[in-house]
N, C-alpha and C positions, 0 to 999 in steps of 0.2 A: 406659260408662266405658272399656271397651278400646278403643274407636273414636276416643275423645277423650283415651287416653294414648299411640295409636299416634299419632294427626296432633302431639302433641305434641313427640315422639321425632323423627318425622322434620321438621319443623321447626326443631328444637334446632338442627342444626348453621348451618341457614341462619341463624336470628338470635342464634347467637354465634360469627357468623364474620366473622373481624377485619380490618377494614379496612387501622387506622393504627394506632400506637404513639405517643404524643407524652408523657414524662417516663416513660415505664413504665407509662404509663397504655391500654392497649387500648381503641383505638376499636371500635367491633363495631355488624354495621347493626341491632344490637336498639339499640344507645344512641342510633344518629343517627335513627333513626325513630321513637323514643320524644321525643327531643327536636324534631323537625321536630313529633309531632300536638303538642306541648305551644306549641310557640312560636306553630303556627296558631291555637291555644287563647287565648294571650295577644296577638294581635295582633287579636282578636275582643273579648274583652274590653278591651284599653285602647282600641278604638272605642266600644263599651257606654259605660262608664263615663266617658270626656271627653265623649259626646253627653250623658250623665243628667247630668255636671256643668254643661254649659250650659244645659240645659231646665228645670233644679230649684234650682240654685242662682245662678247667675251674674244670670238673670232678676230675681229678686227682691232684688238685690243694685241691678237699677236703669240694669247696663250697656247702653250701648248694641251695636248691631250687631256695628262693627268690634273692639270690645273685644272679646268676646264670643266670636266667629269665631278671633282670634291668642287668648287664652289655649287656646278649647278643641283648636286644633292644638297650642300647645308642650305640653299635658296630654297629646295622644295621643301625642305621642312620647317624653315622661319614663316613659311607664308601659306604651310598648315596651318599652325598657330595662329598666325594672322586671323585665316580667313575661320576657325573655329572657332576663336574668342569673337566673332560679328557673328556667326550662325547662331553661338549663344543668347549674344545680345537683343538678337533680334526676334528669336522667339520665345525670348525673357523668360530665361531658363539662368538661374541664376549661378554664380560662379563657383560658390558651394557645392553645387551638387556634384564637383569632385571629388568632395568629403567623403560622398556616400560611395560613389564611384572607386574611390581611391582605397578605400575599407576593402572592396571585395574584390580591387586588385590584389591587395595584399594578402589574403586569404587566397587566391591564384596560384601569389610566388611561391606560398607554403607549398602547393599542390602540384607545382613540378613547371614552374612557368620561369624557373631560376636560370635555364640556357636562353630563353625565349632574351627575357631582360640581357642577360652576360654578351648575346653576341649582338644587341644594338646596341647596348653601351661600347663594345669592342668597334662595330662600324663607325662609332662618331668620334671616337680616339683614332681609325685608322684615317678619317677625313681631316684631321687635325693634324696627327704628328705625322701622317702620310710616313710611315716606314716602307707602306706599297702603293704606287696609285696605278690610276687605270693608266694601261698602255707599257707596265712596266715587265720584263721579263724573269721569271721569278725560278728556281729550282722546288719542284714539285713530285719527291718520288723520285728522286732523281732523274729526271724529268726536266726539260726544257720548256715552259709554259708561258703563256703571257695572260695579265691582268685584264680582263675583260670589262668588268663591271664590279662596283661597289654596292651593293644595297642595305638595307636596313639590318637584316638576319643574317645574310650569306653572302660571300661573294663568288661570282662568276670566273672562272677560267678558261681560259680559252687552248686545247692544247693542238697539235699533230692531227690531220685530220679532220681539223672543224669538230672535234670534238669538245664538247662544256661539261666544266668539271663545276658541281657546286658546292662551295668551302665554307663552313661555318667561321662569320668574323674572330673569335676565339681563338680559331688555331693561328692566326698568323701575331697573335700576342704572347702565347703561351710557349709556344714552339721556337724554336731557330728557323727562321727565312734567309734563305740566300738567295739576294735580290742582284742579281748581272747590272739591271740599267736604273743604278737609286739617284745617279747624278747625272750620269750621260748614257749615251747609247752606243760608246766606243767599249768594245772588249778586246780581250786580247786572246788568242786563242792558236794553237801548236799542231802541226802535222808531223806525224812520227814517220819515217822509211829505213828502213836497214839493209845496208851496201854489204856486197859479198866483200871477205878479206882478203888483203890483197890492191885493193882500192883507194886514189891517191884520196886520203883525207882532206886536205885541202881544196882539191879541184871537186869535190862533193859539198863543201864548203859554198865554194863560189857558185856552181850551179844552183845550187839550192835562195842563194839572196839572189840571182838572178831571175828565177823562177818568177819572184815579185814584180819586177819590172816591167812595165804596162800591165801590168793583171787588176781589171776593175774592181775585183772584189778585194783587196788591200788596200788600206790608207797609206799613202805615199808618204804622207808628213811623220810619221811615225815608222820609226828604226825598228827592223827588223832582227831577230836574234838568231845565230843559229847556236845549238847547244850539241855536244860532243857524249852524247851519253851516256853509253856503256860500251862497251865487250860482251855481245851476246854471247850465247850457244853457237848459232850459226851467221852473225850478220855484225856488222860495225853500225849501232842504233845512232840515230841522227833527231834531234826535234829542229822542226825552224816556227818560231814563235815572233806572230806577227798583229796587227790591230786591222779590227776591220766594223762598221756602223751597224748594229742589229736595228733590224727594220720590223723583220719578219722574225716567224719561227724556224723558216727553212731556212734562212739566210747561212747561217754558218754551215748547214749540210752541204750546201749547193755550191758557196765558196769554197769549201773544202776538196771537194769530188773535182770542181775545175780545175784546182791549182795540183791537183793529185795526174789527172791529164797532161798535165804543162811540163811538168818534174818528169813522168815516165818519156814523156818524148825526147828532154832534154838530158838524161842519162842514155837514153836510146842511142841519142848521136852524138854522144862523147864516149860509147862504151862504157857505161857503168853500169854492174850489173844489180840489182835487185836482188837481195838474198831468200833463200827458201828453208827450209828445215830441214839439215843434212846428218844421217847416221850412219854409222861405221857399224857392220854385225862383224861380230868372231862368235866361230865356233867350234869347240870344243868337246872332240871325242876320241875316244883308247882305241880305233880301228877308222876303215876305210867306211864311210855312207855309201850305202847303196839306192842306187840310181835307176830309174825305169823310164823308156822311152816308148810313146803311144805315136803310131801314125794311122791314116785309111788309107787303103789300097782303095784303084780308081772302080770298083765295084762294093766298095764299103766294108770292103773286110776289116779287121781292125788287129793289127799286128804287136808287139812289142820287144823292146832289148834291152838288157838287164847287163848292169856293170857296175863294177863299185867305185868309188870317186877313189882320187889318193888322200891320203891321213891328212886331215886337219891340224 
């Protein structure tokens, strides 16, 4: 008990020793370090508690993803607030002292803290008017991407790969976003093939809407198109433009590649041919080309005959 009334005694002075004065109220580093473990305290628990509000209730409530994701961040941060106005209170630290606090924020923003503010005020406008939420597919670079995470500063992307992209809230206010899935997660999306000429356009037609038929990765309820496109160089261009559910980021590659399978078999066995890039040379000269012919003799000699082609 003397050992633990002496370190008491000489401790005294250091944690009631006074930093600041604000209304007649004595700052002292017993209050601010009682208030700093309380607030660590409370910034632990309003993560607890906004994660067990979306695991346990928001779930069975039926939300989806992006819902889900923007309530349970404006929840972690109603109950920062919460729990840092009681970490205040409690180590009677008075509510002013944002005053002072607040002075040498702003002397901060002067100092280059102006994106810092720009792209949290952007995160709680994108949690609000949600022009992107998580889980939503977004064009990135042109670029195929989906919304990962929302945070404070920056948000997460998730692209091709497993790779994370990390995006300052700012650019998706300032810029043009092209957002695939802002309402649903039906796209619609085109397979181009080009048929040699010569090729019954209609029975290219038909194969092509039948191609769809049982194929899992198209939505059945949704009419398929097919579009007659050009007169290439070498091919009669075809698009068949049809709807199918983005899940994933591969989703459309994968559906693509399959139905690109289904098409060449089904031209295979109706004889339609696939076009390739075809040229015509002429050539043009005032006499005969001369010509030379190399063979090996069966001991490796190497022989040649020379002749000149007829007039071009």
């Amino acid at each position: 008990m003397s050992s633990q009334n002496a370190f008491i005694k000489a401790i005294g002075p250091v944690w009631n020793y006074e930093i600041y004065t604000i209304e007649q109220n004595p700052i002292t580093l017993g209050t601010l370090t009682t208030g700093l473990m309380l607030l660590l305290c409370g910034l632990y628990f309003s993560k607890v508690i906004s994660r067990k509000l979306s695991a346990k209730v928001l779930i069975r409530l039926g939300m989806d993803k992006g819902n889900m994701a923007t309530i349970e961040s404006l929840s972690y941060y109603f109950f920062l607030v919460f729990f840092t106005m009681i970490a205040l209170n409690l180590a009677g630290l008075p509510l002013t002292i944002f005053t002072v606090f607040g002075g040498a924020f702003a002397i901060g923003v002067g100092f280059g803290s102006q994106n810092i503010i720009n792209n949290f005020i952007s995160g709680i406008i994108l949690m609000i008017e949600r022009p992107i939420k998580v889980g939503d597919f977004i064009e990135l670079n042109e670029n195929l991407v989906q919304v990962d995470r929302i945070g404070m500063r920056s948000t997460t992307i998730k692209a091709f790969g497993n790779k994370h992209i990390i995006v300052p809230n700012s650019t998706f206010l300032n810029k043009e976003v092209i957002n695939w899935t802002h309402d649903d997660d039906y796209i619609r999306i085109s397979l181009k093939v080009g048929v040699a000429y010569g090729s019954d356009v209609d029975q290219v037609e038909a194969i092509l809407i039948e191609s769809l038929k049982d194929f899992s990765g198209a939505l059945a309820h949704r009419k398929p198109l097919v579009i007659f496109d050009n007169f290439g160089e070498s091919s009669l261009d075809f698009q068949l433009y049809f709807w199918i559910q983005l899940k994933d980021i591969l989703d459309q590659r994968m559906i693509l590649s399959g139905l690109r399978f289904k098409v060449y078999e089904l031209f295979k066995e109706n004889s339609i041919v696939i076009a390739f890039p075809q040229r015509d040379l002429h050539l043009h000269s005032n006499g005969p080309l001369p010509v030379e012919l190399f063979s090996v003799g069966s001991k490796g000699e190497l022989s040649s005959a020379s002749f000149n082609s007829p007039k071009v």
